[in-house]
N, C-alpha and C positions, 0 to 999 in steps of 0.2 A: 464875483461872489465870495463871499467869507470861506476860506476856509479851514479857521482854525480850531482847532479841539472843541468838540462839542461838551459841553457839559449838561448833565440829564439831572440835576439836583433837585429842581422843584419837581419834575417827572418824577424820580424817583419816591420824593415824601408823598405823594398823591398817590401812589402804586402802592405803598405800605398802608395809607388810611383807605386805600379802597378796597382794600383784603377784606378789612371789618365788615364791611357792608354787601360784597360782592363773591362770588364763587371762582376763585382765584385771581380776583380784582378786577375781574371782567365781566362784561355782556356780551361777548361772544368771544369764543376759545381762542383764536387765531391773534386777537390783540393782546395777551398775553406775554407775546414776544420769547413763547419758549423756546423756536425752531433759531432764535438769533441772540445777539448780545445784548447785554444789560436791561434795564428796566424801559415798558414800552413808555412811549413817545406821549403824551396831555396834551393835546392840540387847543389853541385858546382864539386861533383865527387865521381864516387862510383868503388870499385874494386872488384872481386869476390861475397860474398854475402854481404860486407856490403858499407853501401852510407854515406857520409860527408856534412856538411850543412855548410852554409856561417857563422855559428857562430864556425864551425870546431870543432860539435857534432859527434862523430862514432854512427852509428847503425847497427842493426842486420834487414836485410831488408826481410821482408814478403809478402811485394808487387810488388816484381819483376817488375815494371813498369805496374803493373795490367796485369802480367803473360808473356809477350813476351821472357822474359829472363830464359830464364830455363836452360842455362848454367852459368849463374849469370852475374854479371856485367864485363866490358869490356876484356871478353872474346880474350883470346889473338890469334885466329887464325880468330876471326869473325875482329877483328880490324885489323890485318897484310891485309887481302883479301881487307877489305873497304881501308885501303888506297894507296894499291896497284892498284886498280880500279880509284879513285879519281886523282892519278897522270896521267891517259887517261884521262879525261873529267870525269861530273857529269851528264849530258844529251843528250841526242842527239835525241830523239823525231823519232827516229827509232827502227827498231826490233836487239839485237845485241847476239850475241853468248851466254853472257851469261844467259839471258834469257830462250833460248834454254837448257841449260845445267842445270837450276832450277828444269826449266817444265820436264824435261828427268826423274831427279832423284825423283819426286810428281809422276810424273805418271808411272814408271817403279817400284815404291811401294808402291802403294796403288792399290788393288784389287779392288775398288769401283767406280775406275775412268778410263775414255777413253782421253779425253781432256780436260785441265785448262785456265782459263781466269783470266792474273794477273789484277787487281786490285790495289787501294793506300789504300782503309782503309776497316777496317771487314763492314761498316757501306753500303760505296759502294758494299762491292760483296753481302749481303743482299737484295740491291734495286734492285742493278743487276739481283739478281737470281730468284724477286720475279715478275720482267717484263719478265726473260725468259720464266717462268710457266704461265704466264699469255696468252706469244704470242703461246707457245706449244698447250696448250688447248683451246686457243680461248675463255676463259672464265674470269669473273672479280672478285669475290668475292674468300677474302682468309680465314681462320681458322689460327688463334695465339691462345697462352694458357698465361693465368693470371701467373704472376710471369713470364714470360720468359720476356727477351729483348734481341732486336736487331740491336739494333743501333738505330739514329734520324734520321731513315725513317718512312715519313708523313704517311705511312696508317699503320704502324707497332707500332706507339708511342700513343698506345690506350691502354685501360682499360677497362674492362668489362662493361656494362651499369645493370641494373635492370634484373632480371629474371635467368635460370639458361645458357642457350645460348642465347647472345645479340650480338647484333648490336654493337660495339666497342664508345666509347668516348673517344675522344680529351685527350689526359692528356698533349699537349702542345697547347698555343697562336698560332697563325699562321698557324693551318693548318685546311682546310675549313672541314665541318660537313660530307661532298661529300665524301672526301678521308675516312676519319675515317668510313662511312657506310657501306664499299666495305669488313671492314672486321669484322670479326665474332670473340670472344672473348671467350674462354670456358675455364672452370676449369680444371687447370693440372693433369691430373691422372684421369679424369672420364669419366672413356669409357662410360659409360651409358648416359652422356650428349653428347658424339661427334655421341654414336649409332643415338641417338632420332634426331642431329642435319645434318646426312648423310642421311639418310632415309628422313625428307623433304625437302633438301636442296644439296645434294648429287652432281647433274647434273649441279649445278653452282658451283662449284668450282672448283678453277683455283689450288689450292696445298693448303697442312698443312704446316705450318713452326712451328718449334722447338728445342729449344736447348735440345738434346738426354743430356746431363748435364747439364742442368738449374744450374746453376753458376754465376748470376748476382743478384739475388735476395738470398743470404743466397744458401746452395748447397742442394740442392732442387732435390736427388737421387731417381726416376724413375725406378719404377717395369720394367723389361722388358716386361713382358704382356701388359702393357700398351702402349708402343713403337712398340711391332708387331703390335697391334690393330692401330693405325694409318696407319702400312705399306699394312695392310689386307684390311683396308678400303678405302684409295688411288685406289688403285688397282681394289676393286669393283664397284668405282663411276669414275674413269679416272681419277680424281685427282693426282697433282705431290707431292710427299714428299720430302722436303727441311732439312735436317738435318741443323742446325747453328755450327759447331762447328770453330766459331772462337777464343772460349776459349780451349775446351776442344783440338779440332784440334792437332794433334802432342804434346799435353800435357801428356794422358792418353794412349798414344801407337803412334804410330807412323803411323797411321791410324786410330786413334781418336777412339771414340765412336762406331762409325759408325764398326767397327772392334769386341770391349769389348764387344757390343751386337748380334755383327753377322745377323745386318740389313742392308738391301740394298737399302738405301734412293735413290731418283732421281738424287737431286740436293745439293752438300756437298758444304758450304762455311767454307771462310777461313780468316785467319787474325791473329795477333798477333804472336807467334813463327814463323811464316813461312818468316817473314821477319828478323830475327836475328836480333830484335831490332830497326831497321829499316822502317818508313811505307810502309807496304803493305799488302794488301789484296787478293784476288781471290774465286771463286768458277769453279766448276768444275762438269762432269757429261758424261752420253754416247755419243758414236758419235754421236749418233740419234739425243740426245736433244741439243747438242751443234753445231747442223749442224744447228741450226737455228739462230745463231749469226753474225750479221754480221762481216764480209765481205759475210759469206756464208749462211746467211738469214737475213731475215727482220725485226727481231730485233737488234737495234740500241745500242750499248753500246762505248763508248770510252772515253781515257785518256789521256792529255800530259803527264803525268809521270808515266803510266803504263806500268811497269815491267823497271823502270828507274835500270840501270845498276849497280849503288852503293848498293841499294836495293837489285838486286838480288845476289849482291857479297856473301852480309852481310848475306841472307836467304840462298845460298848455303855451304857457310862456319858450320851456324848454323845446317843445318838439316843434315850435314855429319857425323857432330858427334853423332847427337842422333841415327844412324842407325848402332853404334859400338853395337858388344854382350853385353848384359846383361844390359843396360844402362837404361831401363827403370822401369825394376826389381828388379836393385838399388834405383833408385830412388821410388820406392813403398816403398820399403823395410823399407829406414830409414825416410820415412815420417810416415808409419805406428808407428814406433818404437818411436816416439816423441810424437804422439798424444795419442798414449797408454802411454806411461809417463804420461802425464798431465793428460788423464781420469784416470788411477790408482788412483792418488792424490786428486782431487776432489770426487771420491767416496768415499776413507777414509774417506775425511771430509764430505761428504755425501751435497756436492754442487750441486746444480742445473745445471746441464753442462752437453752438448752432444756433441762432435765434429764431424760430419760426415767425411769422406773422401774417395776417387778417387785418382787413382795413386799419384802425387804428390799436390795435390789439399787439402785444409781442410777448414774447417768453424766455430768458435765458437758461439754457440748457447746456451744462456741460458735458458736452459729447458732441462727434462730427456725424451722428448719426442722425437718420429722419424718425422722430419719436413719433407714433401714431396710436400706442398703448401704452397703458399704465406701467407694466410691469416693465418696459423697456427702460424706465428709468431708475439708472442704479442711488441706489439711496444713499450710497456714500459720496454721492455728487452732490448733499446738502450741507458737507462741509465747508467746498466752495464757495459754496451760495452763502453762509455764514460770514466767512470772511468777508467778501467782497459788499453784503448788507452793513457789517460794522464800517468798513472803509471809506463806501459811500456817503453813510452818516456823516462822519469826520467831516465830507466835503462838502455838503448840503442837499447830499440828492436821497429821495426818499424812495422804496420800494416799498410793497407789502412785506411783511415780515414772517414768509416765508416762500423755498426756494422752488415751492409748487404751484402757487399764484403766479398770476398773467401781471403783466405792466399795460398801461392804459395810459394811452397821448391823448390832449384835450385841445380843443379849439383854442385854447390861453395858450399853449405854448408855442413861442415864438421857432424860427428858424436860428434864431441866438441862444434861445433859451437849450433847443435841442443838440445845436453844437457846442456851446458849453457845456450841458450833460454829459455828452458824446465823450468830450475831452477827459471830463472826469470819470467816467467807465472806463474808459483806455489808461487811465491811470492808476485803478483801483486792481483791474485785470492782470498787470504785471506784478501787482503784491499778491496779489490770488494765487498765479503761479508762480511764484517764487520759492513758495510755501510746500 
């Protein structure tokens, strides 16, 4: 692999002209590249595991497009299907066969679901799922857990307020105090704050939402004790259980989480792999609860470009493959096998370093502690994280560009691929701490 000085030049004149056009030169906050060095990255082509930048740098890519891709990049049977589908048309704002033939092969495997509502982004089948529980129960107020996220939906993009369960605050501009009240904020993993917060509050709520893999905030792995006690408490108070796995979703089996745990959530949303790269979203759930959707109930949902046809080419092409033997087993196998490399090495040298991981999922953490909430992660450990993202650059290997995001292994990446990573981690690590 190359690894000599990167240079970011045409990155960079393309960062300056998209300022003009864009709200600090981005379409979404986190490519900015604030939390890291220099100007973000102009990706112009990527193929298997690794991506090409307009200054026609190679890397070893870890951010799968913040996970969709977990057969790697332009996957040759996900791209033959899309443009086989694109030479019919791109839209048609009807229901069309292949649709049908998505939803067939989600719901003919997966044990957890009856019927699926496609969606275009994880962000919508969230909002979506969180108005179905609302219309099911007739009730308003919801339960989130600190360190989860779920997209930039308005009563979901809160924070904890004062005390040990509060009343949720704003953590964005524009969304009134009203929405933010409706929902309730509690500490990740403390059944003793959701007991004391069901017992007086119980009979107003509308459902828990959680990511059963808290994977947005650093990987934030969940006792299952803790995950039945939510499902134990739904059930005692009528409340709906919303699993979120639009990360974990088809990442960590092929019925998600919701599977690893052997939990029967209400309401499972969806997003990122299930479109092969592709936007789209959905959630999904019993006949019962999704008889309430319109056309055939009173809750309202709908989309021009839900379950658009290229979309579901892309997502059926993608989930075919992951439901070949062994393909997930593998993919545990040699992500385990990588991250145990690097922890090996860092213990030698007796580095501060944890790496959590879930099927193909990992997270670098510096601290030898077991992080299981947010707040346990010191924020001055994103210095590291800085360092160690400029370094890796230098050498080819890509992370998310920031030190709270998860890294994500993809069927592209070889056993070569991940022991040269590996190597170059182990050498970025000793300038991390040197420092």
């Amino acid at each position: 692999m190359d690894t000599t000085i990167k240079k970011r030049d045409n990155s960079a004149q393309l960062f300056e002209e998209a300022k003009k056009y864009f709200p600090g030169g981005v379409n979404s906050p986190v490519r900015a590249f604030k939390s890291v060095s220099g100007p973000p990255l102009f990706i112009k082509e990527a193929s298997g595991c690794r991506i090409v930048d307009e200054d026609d740098n190679s890397y070893l890519d870890f951010c799968c497009s913040w996970g969709p891709l977990i057969l790697g990049h332009n996957n040759d049977k996900i791209r033959e299907d899309v443009i086989s589908t694109i030479s019919k048309g791109t839209s048609f704002g009807t229901p069309t066969k292949l649709g049908n033939t998505l939803g067939k092969l989600i719901v003919d495997n997966n044990r957890y679901i009856d019927k699926i509502r496609f969606v275009s982004s994880g962000t919508e089948a969230v909002m979506s799922a969180i108005r179905l529980a609302r219309g099911v129960t007739n009730r308003t107020k919801i339960i989130k857990f600190e360190g989860c996220y779920h997209g930039h939906v308005d009563s979901l993009l809160v924070k904890a307020g004062s005390g040990l369960a509060t009343f949720g605050e704003s953590t964005s501009a524009g969304i009134p105090e009203a929405f933010a009240k409706e929902t309730i904020v509690l500490p990740l993993g403390d059944s003793n704050a959701l007991h004391e917060l069901m017992m007086k509050m119980g009979e107003e709520i509308a459902c828990i939402i959680i990511e059963p893999v808290p994977a947005n905030n650093g990987l934030l792995l969940q006792h299952k004790y803790f995950l039945e006690c939510l499902r134990k408490k739904c059930y005692k108070h009528g409340a709906l259980l919303i699993f979120d796995e639009v990360i974990s979703g088809f990442r960590v089996g092929f019925e998600g989480a919701t599977h690893h745990y052997g939990i029967q959530p209400d309401i499972i949303t969806f997003g990122k792999i299930i479109g092969g790269g592709l936007p789209v979203g959905a959630y999904a759930a019993s006949h019962e609860i999704m008889s309430h959707i319109a056309p055939d109930g009173p809750v309202y949902q709908a989309g021009t470009l839900s379950a658009n046809p290229v979309a579901m080419s892309a997502g059926y092409a993608a989930l075919q493959q992951l439901l070949e033997p062994g393909f997930y087993e593998e993919m545990e196998s040699k992500t385990k096998a990588f991250v145990n490399d690097i922890l090996a090495f860092a213990e030698a040298e007796n580095m501060e370093l944890t790496i959590p991981t879930i099927g193909s999922i990992f997270w670098i953490a510096f601290t030898k502690e077991k992080i299981v909430s947010a707040d346990q992660i010191d924020p001055a450990s994103m210095e590291k994280f800085k360092v160690l993202h400029h370094e890796l650059l230098q050498r080819g290997v890509y992370l998310g560009p920031s030190g709270y995001e998860v890294g994500f292994v993809s069927a592209a990446h070889t056993t070569e691929d991940l022991n040269q990573a590996a190597e170059i981690i182990k050498e970025c690590l000793k300038i991390v701490f040197e420092k």
